[in-house]
C-alpha positions in Angstrom: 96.8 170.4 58.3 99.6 168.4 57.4 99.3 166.8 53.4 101.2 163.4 53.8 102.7 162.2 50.3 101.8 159.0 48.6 105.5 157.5 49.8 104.6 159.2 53.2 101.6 156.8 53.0 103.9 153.6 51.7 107.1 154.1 54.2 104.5 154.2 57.1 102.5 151.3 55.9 105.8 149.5 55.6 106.7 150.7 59.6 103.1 149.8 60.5 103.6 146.3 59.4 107.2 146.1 61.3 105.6 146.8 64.4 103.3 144.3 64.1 105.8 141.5 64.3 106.1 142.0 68.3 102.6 141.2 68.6 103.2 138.2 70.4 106.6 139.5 72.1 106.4 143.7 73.1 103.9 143.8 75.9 103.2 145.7 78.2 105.1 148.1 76.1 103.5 149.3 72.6 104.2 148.0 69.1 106.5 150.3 67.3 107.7 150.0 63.9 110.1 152.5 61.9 111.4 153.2 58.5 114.3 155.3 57.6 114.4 156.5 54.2 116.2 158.9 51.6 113.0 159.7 49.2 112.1 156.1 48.0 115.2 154.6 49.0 114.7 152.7 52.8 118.1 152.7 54.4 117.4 151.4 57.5 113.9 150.0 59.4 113.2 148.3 62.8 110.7 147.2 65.7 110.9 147.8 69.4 111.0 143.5 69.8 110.6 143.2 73.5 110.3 145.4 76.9 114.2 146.2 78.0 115.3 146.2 74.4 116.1 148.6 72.1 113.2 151.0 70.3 112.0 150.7 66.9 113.9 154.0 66.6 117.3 152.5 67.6 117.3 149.2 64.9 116.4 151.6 62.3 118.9 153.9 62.5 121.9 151.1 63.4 121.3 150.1 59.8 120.6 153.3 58.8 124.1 154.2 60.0 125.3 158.0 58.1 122.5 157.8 55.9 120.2 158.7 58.2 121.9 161.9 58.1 119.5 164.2 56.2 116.7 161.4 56.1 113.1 160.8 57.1 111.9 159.1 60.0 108.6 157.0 60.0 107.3 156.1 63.6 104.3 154.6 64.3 104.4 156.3 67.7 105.7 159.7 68.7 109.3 158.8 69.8 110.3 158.5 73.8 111.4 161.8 75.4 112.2 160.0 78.4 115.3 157.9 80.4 113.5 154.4 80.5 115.1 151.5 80.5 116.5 152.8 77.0 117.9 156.2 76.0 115.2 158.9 74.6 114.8 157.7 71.0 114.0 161.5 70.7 117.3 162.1 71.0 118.9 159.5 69.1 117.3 161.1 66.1 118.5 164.4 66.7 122.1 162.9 67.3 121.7 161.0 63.9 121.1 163.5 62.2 117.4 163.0 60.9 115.7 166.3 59.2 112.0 164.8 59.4 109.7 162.8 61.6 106.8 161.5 60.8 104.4 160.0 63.4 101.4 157.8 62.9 100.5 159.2 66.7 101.0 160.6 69.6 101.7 159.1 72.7 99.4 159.1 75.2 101.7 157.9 77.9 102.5 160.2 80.4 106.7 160.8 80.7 105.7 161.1 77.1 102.9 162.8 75.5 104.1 165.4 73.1 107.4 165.6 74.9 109.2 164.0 71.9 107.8 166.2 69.5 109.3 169.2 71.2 112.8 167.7 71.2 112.3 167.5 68.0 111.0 170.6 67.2 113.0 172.3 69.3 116.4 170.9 67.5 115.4 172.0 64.3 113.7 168.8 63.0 110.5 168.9 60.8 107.7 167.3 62.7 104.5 165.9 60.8 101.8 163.8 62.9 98.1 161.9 62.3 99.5 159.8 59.0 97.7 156.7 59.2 96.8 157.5 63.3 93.8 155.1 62.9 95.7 151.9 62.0 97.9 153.0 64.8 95.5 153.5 66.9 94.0 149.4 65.9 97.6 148.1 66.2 98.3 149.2 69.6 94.2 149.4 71.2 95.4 147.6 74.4 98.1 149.7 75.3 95.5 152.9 74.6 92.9 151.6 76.8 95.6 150.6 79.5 96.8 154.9 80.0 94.1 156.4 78.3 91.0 154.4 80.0 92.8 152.6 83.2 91.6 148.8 82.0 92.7 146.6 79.5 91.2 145.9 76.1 88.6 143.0 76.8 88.2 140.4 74.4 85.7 137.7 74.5 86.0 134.6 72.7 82.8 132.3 72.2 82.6 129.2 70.1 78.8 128.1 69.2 76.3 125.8 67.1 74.4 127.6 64.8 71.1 127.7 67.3 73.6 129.7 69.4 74.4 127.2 72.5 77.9 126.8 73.6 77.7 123.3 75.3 75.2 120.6 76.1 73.2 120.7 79.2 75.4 119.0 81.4 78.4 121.2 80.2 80.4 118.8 77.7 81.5 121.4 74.8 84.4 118.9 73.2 84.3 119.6 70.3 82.0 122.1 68.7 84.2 123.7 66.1 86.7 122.3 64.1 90.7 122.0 64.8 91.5 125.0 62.3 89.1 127.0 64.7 91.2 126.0 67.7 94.6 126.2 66.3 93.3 130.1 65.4 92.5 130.9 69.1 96.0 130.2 69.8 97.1 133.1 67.9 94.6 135.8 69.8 95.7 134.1 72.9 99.3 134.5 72.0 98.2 138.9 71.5 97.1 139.0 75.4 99.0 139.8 78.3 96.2 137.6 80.3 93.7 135.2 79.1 90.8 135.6 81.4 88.3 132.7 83.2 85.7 132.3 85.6 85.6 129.1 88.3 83.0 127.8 87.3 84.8 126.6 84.0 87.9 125.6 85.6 85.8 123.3 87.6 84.2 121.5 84.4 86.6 121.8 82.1 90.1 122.1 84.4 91.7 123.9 81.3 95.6 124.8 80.9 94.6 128.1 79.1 98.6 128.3 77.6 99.7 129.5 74.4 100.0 126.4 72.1 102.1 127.8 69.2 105.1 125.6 67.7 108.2 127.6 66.7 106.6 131.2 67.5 108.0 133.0 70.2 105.5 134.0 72.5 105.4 135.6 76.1 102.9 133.4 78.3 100.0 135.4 78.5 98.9 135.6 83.0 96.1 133.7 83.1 93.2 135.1 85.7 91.0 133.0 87.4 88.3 134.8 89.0 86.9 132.5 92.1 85.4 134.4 94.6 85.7 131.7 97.3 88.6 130.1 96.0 86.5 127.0 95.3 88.6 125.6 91.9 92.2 125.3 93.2 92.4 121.5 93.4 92.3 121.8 89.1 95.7 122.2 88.9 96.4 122.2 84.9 95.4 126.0 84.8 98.5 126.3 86.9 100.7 124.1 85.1 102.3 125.0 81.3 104.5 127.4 82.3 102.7 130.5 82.5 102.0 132.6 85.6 98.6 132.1 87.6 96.6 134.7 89.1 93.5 134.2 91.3 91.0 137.2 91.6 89.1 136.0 94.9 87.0 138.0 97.4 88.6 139.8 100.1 86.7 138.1 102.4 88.9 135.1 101.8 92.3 134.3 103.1 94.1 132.6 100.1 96.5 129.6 100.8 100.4 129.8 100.6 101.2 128.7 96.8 104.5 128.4 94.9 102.6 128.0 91.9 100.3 130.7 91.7 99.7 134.4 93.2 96.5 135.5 94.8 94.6 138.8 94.7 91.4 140.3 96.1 88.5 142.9 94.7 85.5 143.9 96.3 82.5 142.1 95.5 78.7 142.5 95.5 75.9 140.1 96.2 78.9 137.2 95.8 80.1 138.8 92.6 83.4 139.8 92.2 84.0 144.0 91.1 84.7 143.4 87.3 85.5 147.0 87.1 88.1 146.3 90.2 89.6 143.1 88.5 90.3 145.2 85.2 92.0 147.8 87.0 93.9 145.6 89.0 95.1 144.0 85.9 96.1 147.3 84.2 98.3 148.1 87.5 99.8 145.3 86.4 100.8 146.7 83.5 97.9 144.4 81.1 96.8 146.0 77.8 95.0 143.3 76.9 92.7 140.4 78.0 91.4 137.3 76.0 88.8 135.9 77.9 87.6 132.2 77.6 84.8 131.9 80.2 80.8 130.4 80.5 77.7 132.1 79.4 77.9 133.8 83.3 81.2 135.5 83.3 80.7 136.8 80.1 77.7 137.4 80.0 78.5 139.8 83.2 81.0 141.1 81.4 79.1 142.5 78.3 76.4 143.7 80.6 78.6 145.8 82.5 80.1 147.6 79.5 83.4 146.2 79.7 83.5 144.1 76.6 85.6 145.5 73.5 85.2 143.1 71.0 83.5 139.6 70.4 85.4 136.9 68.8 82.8 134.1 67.9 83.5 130.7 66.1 80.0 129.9 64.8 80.1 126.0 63.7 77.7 124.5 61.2 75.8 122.5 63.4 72.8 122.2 66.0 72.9 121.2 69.6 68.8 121.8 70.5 67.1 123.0 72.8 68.4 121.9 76.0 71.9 123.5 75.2 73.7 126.1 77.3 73.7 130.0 76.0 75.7 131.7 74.5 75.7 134.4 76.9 73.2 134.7 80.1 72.4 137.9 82.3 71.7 140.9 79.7 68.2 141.3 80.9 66.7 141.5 77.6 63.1 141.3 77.4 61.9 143.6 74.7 63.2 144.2 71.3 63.9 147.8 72.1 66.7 146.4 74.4 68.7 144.0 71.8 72.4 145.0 71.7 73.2 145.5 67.8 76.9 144.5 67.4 79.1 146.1 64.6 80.5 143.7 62.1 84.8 144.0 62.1 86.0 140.8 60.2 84.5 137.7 59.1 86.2 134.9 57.7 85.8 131.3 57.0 88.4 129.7 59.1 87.9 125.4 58.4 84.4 124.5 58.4 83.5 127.3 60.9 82.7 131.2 61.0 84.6 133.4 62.7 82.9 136.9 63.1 85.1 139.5 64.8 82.5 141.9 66.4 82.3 145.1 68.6 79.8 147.3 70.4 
């Protein structure tokens, strides 16, 4: 087993935090960062910035120019092996000169996976992987799920009172946490590569479901409507904002001629759609990651299928009784022996509200 240094440990953190800057900009393509470096000395560090660019690998080593000769390279993620749209970044190390790699991971991805490492090997170069694999593995968890599981990462968000309902009875739900809470969604809605909701809340809410982040560069997330019958297209705002529109519809239905949004069709059952067919469809379409923003139904369905990740829930300090709408409806709990016990990720005060990061 490989015994990583204390600098190992500091240049990778340092690449680790690089990659994360394309959080909002590298999808469907994985977050890369990587430092160059002569002992303590960084000569030259970089991210891969957006699909069709250059590699992490690449912006390091143009600053890095001749002193990469004889240096160490920190990846996050084994480098490419491959002819992509860029140049192996295998081989751009080799050419540079580079007498170690070290690799938070490796890469799972087919045309890669361990291919890299053997260019690397094979020319000579020191190879050392697993430093810090587990913050790589959180950085980049939609991408994994996308080639290692076939679906996307599911997130789903949920804002509630304090007595756990969502909305009042006849579905008004403006405003239950506070404007810090909303201007925080926008930031895990800027992280997906589709936001994710059901008709029935584009029918009471007619949402835009777009990024809303000033002087950020963003890529519009898709956003998925599921409608079975295609019963919520006359609410047009979730196709307006500039951001694509997909609707996930039985395939039962024949689906209008639109310039403003595509259409696609799963099977369904007893009038539901397939979730496990709309997740796949989105990872075909190259999806690492969905944000979903949905009523107690959809999500509900989503966590009782198995196909929730993570819950993001903004708990606000107040009470909306009785009469309220759940939080969730359709686990089919009836016995304590059933209750789902949640793991505890973050939690932070964000405004007046909670916000509880949680996972299975």
């Amino acid at each position: 087993m490989t015994e990583f240094t204390a600098l190992d440990h500091q240049h990778m953190a340092h690449a680790l935090r690089l990659a994360e800057r394309a959080a909002y900009t590298a999808r469907p393509n994985p977050m890369v960062g990587c430092v160059i470096a002569r002992d303590e000395v960084v000569v030259g560090e970089g991210w891969h910035q957006r699909t069709g660019g250059p590699h992490a690998e690449v912006f390091a080593l143009r600053q890095a120019g001749e002193q990469a000769r004889g240096a160490t390279a920190y990846v996050t993620l084994e480098p490419c092996a491959h002819h992509g749209r860029t140049p192996p970044c295998a081989l751009a190390l080799i050419e540079a000169g580079v007498t170690r790699v070290v690799a938070a991971m490796r890469d799972p991805f087919p045309k890669v996976d361990g291919g890299g490492f053997v260019l690397l090997r094979d020319a000579g170069i020191e190879v050392a992987e697993g430093l810090m694999a587990a913050q790589a593995r959180e950085l980049n968890h939609g991408f994994l799920s996308r080639i290692e599981r076939g679906r996307p990462w599911v997130r789903v968000k949920l804002a509630a009172s304090l007595d756990g309902r969502t909305a009042m009875a006849d579905g008004r739900s403006k405003w239950i946490t506070g404007a810090a809470a909303r201007d925080d969604v926008q930031y895990w809605r800027a992280r997906a590569g589709a936001i994710l909701t059901g008709a029935a809340t584009v029918l009471a809410d007619d949402p835009v479901l777009t990024v809303r982040l000033a002087d950020t560069e963003v890529l519009p997330p898709l956003r998925v409507v599921l409608d079975a019958r295609l019963r919520s297209l006359e609410c047009a705002r979730v196709r307006e904002g500039g951001a694509p529109t997909l609707y996930v519809h039985d395939a039962a239905v024949s689906p209008p001629d639109a310039a403003d949004a595509e259409f696609a069709s799963v099977p369904s059952h007893d009038g539901r759609l397939d979730l496990g067919a709309v997740l796949a469809l989105l990872a075909e379409r190259g999806i690492n990651d969905v944000h979903t923003e949905a009523g107690a139904t959809l999500a509900g369905a989503l966590l009782a299928g198995g196909w929730v990740d993570e819950l993001l829930l903004y708990q606000a300090p107040t009470l909306l009784g009785e009469h309220g709408l759940p939080l969730l409806s359709g686990l089919g709990i009836h016995a304590m022996e059933q209750q789902r016990r949640l793991r505890v990720v973050d939690r932070r005060q964000v405004g007046e509200d909670l916000r509880l990061l949680l996972r299975p």
